[in-house]
Structure formats: structure tokens, C-alpha cells
N, C-alpha and C positions, 0 to 999 in steps of 0.2 A: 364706443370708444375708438379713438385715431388710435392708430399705435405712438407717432409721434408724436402726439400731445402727452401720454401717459407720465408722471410725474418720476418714477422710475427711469424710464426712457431719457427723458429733457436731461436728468441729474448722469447719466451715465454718458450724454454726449459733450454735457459741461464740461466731462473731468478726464475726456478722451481724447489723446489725439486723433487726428481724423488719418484715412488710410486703414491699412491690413496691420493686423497685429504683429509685433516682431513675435519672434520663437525665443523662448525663454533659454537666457544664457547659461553655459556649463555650468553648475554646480560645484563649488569648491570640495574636494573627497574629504580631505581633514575633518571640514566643517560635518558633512550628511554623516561621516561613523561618529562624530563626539555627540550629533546629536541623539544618535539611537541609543548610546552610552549612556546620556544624561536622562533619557527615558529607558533608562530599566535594563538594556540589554546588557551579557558581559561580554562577548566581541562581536563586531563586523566587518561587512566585506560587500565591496561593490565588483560587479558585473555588467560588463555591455551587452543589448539584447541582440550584436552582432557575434557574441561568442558561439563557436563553433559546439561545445560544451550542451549550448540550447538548440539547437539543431533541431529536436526531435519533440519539441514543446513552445519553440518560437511560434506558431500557429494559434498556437491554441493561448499563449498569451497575449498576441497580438488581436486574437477574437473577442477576449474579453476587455483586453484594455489597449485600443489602437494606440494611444500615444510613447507606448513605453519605450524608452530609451537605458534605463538604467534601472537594475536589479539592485537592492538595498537586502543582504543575507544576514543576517543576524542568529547569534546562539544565546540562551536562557540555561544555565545551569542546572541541576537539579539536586536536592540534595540526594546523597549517595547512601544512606544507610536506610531511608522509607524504603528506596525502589529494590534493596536489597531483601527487605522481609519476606517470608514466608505469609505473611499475615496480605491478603488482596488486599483489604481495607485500606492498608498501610500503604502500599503502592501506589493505589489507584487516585489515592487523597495526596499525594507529590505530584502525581502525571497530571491530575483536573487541576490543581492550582499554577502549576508550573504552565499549562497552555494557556489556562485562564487570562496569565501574566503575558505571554508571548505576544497574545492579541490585544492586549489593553498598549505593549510596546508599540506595537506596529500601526495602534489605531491613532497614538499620539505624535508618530512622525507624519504622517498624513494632515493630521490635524496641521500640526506647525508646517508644514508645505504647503497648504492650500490658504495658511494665511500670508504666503507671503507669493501666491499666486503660480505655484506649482504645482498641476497637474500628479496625483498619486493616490494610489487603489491599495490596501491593505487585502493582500486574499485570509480566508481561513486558516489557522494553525492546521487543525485536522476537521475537525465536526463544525459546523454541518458542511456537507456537499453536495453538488451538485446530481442527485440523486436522480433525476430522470433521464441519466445514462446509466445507470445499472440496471443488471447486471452486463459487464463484456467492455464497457464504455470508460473509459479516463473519466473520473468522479471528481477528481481533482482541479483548479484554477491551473496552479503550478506545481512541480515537483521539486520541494524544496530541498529537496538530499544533491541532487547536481549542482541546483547553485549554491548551495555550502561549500560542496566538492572544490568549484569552478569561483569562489570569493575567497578561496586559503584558509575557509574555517575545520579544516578537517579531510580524511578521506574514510571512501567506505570500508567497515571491515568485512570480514569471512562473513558474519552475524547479519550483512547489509544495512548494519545502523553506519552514519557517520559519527568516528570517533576524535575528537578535537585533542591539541598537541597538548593542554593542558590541561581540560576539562573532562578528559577523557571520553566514553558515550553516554556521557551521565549528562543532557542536553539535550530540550527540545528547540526546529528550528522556525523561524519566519522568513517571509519575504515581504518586504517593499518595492513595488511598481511603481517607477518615478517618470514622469512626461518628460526629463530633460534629459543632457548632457551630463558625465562629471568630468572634472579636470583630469582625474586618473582613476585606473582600476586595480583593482586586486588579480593574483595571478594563484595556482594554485597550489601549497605548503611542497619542497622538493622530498618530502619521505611518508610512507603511509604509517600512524602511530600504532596500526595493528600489530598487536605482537603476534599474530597467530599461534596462539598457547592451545587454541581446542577447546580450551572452558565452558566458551558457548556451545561446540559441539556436543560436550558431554554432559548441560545441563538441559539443552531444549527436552520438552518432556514427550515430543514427536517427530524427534528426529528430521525436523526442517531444517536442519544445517548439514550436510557431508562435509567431512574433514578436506577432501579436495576442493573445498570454495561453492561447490551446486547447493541449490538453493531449493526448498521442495515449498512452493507458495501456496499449494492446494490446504497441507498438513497445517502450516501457521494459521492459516488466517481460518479453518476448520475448530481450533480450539482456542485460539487467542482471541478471535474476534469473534466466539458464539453468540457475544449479548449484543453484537451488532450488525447491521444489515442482513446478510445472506442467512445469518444463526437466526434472528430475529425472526425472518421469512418462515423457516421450516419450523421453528416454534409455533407459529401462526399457524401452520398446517396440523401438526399435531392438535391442536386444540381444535380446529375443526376436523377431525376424523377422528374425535373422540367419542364416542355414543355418550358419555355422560358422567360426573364428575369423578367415580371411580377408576371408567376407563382412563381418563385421563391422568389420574393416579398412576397407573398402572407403565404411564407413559411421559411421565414428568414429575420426579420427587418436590416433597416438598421445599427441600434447600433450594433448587433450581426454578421451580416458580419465584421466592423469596428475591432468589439472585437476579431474577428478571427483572420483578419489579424495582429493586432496590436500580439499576442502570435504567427503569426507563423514568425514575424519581430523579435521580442523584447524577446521570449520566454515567453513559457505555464502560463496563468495568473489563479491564483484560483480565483474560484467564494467565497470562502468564507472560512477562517480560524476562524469563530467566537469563537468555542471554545478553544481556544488558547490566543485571545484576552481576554476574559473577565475573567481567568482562574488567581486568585490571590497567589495562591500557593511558594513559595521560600522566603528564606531568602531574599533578597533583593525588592520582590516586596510585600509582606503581607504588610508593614505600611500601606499605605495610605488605604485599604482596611479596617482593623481592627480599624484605628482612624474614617474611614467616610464610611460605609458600604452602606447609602443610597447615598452619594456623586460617592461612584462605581457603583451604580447601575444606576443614573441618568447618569452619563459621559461615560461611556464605555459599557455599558450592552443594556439598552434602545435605543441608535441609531443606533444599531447594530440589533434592533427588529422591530423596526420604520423604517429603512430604507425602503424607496419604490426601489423595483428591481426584476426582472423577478428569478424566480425560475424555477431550469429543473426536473422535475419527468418521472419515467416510468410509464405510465395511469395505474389507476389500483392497484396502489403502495401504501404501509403506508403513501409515504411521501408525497403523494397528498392528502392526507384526512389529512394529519397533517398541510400543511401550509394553504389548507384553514381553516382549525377551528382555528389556534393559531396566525395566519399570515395576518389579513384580508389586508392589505395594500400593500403586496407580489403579484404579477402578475405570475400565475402556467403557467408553458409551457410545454407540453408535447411533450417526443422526446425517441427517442432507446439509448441505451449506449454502443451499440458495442459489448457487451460481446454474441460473438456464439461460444462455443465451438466447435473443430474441432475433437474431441474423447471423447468415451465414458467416460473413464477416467477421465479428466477433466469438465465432465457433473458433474458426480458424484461428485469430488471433488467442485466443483462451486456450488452444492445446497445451503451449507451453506450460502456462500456470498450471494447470491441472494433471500434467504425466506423474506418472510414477514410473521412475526407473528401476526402482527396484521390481515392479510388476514388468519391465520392459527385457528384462537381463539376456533373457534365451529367444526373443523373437527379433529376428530380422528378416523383415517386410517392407513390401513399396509397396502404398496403398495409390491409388487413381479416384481423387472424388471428381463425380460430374453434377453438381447443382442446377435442376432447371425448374421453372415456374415463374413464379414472383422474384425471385433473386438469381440470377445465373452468373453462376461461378463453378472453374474449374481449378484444381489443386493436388498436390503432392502430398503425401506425407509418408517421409521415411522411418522406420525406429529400426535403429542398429545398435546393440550389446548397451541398450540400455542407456540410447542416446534418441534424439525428436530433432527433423527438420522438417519445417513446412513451406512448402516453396509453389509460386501461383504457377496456373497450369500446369498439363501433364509430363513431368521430366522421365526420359527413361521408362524403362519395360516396366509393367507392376504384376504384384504377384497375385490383385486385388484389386479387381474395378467396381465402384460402386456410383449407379446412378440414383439420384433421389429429386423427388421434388422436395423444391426447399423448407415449402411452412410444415411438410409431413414430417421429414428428418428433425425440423427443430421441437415442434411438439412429441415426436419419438424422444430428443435430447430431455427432453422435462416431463418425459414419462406420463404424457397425455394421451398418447396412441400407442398402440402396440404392434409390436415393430414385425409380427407375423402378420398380423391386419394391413401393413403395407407391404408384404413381401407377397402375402397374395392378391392384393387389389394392383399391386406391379406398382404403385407408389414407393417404393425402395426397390432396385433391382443389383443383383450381384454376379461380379462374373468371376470365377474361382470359389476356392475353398471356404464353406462358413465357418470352420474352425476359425479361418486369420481374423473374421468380420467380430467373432468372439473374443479371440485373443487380444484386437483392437479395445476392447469394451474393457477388457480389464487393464488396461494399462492408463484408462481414463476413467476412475470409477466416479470422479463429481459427477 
């Protein structure tokens, strides 16, 4: 077969003009938010993929979809009294139908753009992802909380959910990838709707929120996200260090088998959005709070602190000395969360996720790593009263040089080698005190 003979071909050069194709003209803004409107969504907001805002994820959108000129952000409502229950089922059956919806919105402005010969990529709501960068790696296309942030749908609260002026954080978000131009953009709301009330401080049931805005990402996504990725992971190892189905008993009830299967039938169930539930914030949901403050507190706040329920920590964690002190009715269960870094790179970039400050309070140290082998890399890492900086190459005197070859350290990080077995084959070497090399270890217990 001629390519130019092909009956396809002939028909496409009939109805073509001849020359380079133009570039598809700006996009009227009114028109692309009425359209997301009249597919499902309740507001939107456009974004240029020259905003400043994307800075830090322009890359990474441009790798998957070169032509993008224009961010399509959209919010989905949710209703407010499922995500409020104590009952998981009840939640979890709002959160699946609500993303469900997200992405059927985002798949139908696609649709209608590409019939009318506009270039547009629908990413993921949340699931699935791009899972052959975990653990350490951006799993994600985009990060849809910035461009909400940076389309005037909202800003972040204390909680890191985005809370909308009217919808309050009762909304999951999307994004549409557009190949063109719009005539205009959205810029971002002039006030944050957070009321910073604490609510969420004082319902997280692991203390992943501080009242001063820090954020502990090891602790949430340790018990929120068990039935997925990294909890999944260490479930899977459990079951294979089981000798046989009592030991495995012995180390996974049967509710929690149950709960497994039931996320990996029905899809991934959170162990707990409390901060979101209890979270009074928007136009539409502040009344009932502000008329009956202790009425919120009793109905939605306290059963959500009261509940009896197994809690998952990593031993050793802020968020095990947080739910027993604050939590006495919570049953703590200690488990791994999957997160082993597979590069040095991603070590370094995962400290922050993983500190605990509250294991960090009384140590002030400057550690000196030297990475040689397969990966070479040198690095800082400071922790003062219960603060992390990590910064490339060696800054300033340290109190703690550690040299390692890299694939040793990171198999020591995932507890495949033992870290005496490289301290004497001189595959881990240290220069100072091993208390500080211990004192490090606890302040990172993922």
C-alpha cells in the first residue's frame, strides 16, 4: 500500500488546506467554564500554564501533555453529612461516587474539545497513578490543590485540603489540559475561607495537623491511607512472614483482612477524613455552626473522637504518643507504611515527609552525608528544636559525617541489610558520635 493512495489519506487531503496547520485560536473563557458547568461540575476556573503558581509541576505537565496551554480547574461538591459519619462505609460511598463524577466531568469536556478539534487530556481525580514512581517519586499527572488554589476556586487550609468560599472542603477537585489559548483567566479569591477554628487539629485521630499550620505527612497517610499503596505493601509482607494461617492471625485480625478485601473489591477506603468532616468553613455550611457551636461540637466533632477504632502508626512515631495521650478509647496498631526509597535522591527529598518533630525537640545536629557508588551525592541535613533542613552539599562544620555507599544505605533504609554488617565491611562509615547516627534514626522512624 502507497501511503498516498490510501482512501483515508486522499479523503483528508480533499478536505485540507494545503500548508502547516494554523494553531488553534483562544478559546472564549465564558464559553470552556459554562461548558464544565453544563457537564456536571459546580464551579471553574482557568489557569495559564505560564502561571508562576505552576512553577514546580510545569515539567511534569508539559511531559505528559506537550501541548498544554490552559488549565481547566473545576470543583464537585460533596455531600456534607456522608463525609461527616462515623460509619467508613458512609464516607467512603460519597468520596467513590463523588470522584467517580469528577472524572466522568473532565472526560466529557475532553470529549467536546476534541470534537471541535482541540487538543485536551483529562488527568486522574485521584486513582489510578502513576505507580512506577513509588515509592519517593510524584505519582501524580498534576496537583490539583495549586491549580484550584491559582483558578479562585479556593485556598488551602491549616488541614491542606482546599476550602472553597461557598462549598466550603466538602469538594473533590479536577483538572483539564487544554492545547489552546483562553481569552482570559481566573486569578486567585482575595481571602483564605479558613477560619482557623482547630477542629481539624482536634479531631485528626494522629495528630497530623499542629495548631501552628506543620503538617506531620508520615502520620496521615500511615493510617488514612493503610488500604492503599504503601499500607497495602506492608500487608503483603505480613502475609508473607506469616508461617501459616494462624500466625497470620496472630498478625492481622479478622476485621482488617475483611477491610482489605472489601478496598481491594470496592476500591481504596480511607481510614479517616476527620478533618474535613468536622471543618465548618464556606458559605453554605458556617450557619449551623455559628447559630449552635456547642450543638457542632456534640454532633459531628466528639463521635468522631469517641469513636472506638484501631489506629495504624509507625512505632516510635509522634502519632503513637499522640493517640495514646489524646485518644484513650482508640486501639494503636503498629505497622510499616511502605515508603523505602529506591534512590538517594528521593531519600533526601522524603525527609521532610517522614520527620517527626516531636522526636526531633532536643536534638540539634548537622549531619554531613557523602553518597558514593552507583549514586553520588553529597548533602546537609540540619534538625534544630524540632525543625529539618536539607540542603545539597556539605554546608558548615557537622557534628556527624556519614559516608555510605548508596545501594548499601538504601537497602539498610528498607531494612534488607544490617547496618552493623556495613559498619564493619566499612560500607557505612561514621565520623563522630553514634548516639547522633541513633538519635537521627529516631526522628525518621518510616
Amino acid at each position: 500500500m502507497i501511503l498516498a493512495e490510501h482512501p483515508t489519506v486522499q479523503r483528508f487531503r480533499e478536505t485540507s488546506r494545503p500548508g502547516s496547520v494554523e494553531p488553534p485560536k483562544p478559546l472564549d473563557a465564558a464559553w470552556l467554564r459554562q461548558l464544565c458547568l453544563d457537564c456536571g461540575a459546580d464551579d471553574a476556573g482557568l489557569v495559564e500554564i505560564s502561571r508562576s503558581a505552576l512553577d514546580d509541576q510545569r515539567s511534569d505537565i508539559l511531559r505528559y501533555f506537550p501541548p498544554t496551554r490552559t488549565l481547566l480547574s473545576f470543583v464537585c461538591r460533596m455531600n456534607r453529612e456522608p463525609i461527616r459519619s462515623p460509619a467508613r462505609s458512609v464516607a467512603n460511598l460519597e468520596f467513590h461516587h463523588t470522584g467517580d463524577h469528577v472524572n466522568d466531568i473532565a472526560r466529557k469536556v475532553v470529549t467536546t474539545l476534541e470534537k471541535q478539534g482541540v487538543r485536551a487530556l483529562n488527568p486522574a481525580m485521584g486513582f489510578p497513578m502513576e505507580m512506577d514512581r513509588f515509592p519517593g517519586g510524584k505519582i501524580w499527572v498534576v496537583s490539583h490543590k495549586p491549580v484550584a488554589v491559582a483558578a479562585g476556586l479556593g485556598h488551602m487550609g491549616i488541614h491542606r485540603n482546599v476550602i472553597h468560599a461557598k462549598f466550603g472542603n466538602f469538594i473533590l477537585l479536577g483538572t483539564v489540559l487544554i492545547g489552546a489559548e483562553a481569552t482570559a483567566y481566573d486569578q486567585p479569591i482575595s481571602y483564605n475561607p479558613c477560619l482557623e477554628c482547630k477542629l481539624c487539629v482536634a479531631a485528626c485521630p494522629v495528630g497530623a495537623i499542629a495548631p501552628n499550620g506543620d503538617f506531620n505527612f508520615s502520620a496521615c497517610y500511615t493510617h488514612n491511607y493503610r488500604e492503599f499503596m504503601g499500607g497495602f505493601t506492608d500487608w503483603v509482607e505480613q502475609i508473607a512472614d506469616s508461617k501459616d494461617a494462624l500466625d497470620y492471625r496472630k498478625k492481622v485480625s479478622d476485621p482488617e483482612s475483611a477491610s482489605m478485601w472489601q478496598s481491594l473489591s470496592f476500591g481504596p477506603n480511607y481510614k479517616a477524613a476527620y478533618c474535613l468532616s468536622v471543618c465548618p468553613a464556606g458559605e453554605e455550611v458556617i450557619g449551623p455552626y455559628l447559630t449552635d457551636k456547642a450543638g457542632h461540637l456534640r454532633e459531628v466533632v466528639r463521635p468522631l473522637q469517641e469513636k472506638e477504632e484501631t489506629i495504624y502508626v509507625v512505632p516510635g512515631s509522634d502519632a503513637e504518643e499522640h493517640v495514646a495521650r489524646r485518644f484513650p478509647l482508640k486501639t494503636i496498631k503498629r505497622v510499616g507504611n511502605g515508603l523505602h526509597p529506591r534512590t538517594i535522591q528521593r531519600f533526601l527529598s522524603g525527609l521532610r515527609l517522614t520527620f517527626q518533630p516531636g522526636k526531633a525537640a532536643k536534638l540539634n545536629s548537622v549531619y554531613h552525608f557523602t553518597f558514593t557508588g552507583k549514586e553520588e551525592k553529597q548533602a546537609t541535613v540540619t534538625i534544630r528544636d524540632g525543625t529539618l533542613q536539607v540542603q545539597d552539599g556539605h554546608q558548615g562544620e557537622a557534628d556527624l559525617k556519614v559516608t555510605a555507599d548508596s545501594e548499601t544505605w538504601l537497602g539498610f533504609l528498607a531494612k534488607e541489610r544490617s547496618l552493623l554488617w556495613a559498619l564493619l565491611r566499612r560500607r557505612i562509615r561514621i565520623k563522630g558520635s553514634p548516639r547522633l547516627l541513633v538519635a537521627f534514626g529516631k526522628c525518621f522512624p518510616s
